[in-house]
N, C-alpha and C positions, 0 to 999 in steps of 0.2 A: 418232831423228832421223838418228843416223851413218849407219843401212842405207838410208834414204830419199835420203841426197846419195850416198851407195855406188854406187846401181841408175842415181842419175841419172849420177854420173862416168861411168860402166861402160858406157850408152849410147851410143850414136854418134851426133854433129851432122849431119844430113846425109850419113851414110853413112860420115863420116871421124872417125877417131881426134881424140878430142882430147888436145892437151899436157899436158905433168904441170903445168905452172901453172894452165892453166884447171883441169884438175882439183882444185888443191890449193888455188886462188881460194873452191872449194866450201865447205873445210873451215873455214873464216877462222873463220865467225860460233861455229861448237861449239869450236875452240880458245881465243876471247875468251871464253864464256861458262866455259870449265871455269877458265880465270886466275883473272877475276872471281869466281868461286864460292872457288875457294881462297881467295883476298884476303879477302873479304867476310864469308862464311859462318865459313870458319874459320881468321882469321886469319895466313895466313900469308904469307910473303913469295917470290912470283916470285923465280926468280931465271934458268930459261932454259928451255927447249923442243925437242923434235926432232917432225918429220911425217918419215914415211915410208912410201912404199908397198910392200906386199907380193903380189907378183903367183900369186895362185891358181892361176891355169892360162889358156891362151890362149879357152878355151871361159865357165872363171868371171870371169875379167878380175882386178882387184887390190880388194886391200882397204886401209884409211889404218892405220897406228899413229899413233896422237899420245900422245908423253911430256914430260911435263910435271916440271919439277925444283922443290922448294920448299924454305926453309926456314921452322922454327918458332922462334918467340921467343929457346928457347933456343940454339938452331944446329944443333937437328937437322934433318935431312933427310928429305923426304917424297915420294916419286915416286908420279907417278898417271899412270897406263898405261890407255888407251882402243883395243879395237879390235874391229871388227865381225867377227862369225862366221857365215858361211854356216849 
């Protein structure tokens, strides 16, 4: 699903660049669902977030990181790192 809104950021609307918010508008629904899966699935507790983009090259355009910070019951810490590879 990430390389699927990837190719679609990476396009151009009408021939024009679009902003890093529409772009990161994109990513919305795969950042709730990886929350929701930590929470859910296994237990653990949100506690903050980073997106950011990483620009490949002017030819491959960029690609998202999304990291994710949790903790566990007992107070450990759990980082979950998403990002797409050409």
């Amino acid at each position: 699903k990430i390389k699927e809104i990837t190719d679609e950021a990476n396009r151009a609307k009408n021939d024009q660049p679009k902003s890093l918010e529409e772009c990161a508008a994109l990513f919305s629904d795969v950042c709730d669902d990886m929350i929701f899966k930590g929470i859910r699935q296994e237990g653990l507790t949100f506690v903050s977030g980073m997106f950011t983009f990483k620009l490949l090259s002017i030819e491959e355009g960029f690609t998202p990181i999304i990291t994710l910070y949790f903790q566990k019951k007992n107070g450990e810490w759990v980082k979950k790192t998403v990002q797409y590879e050409n």
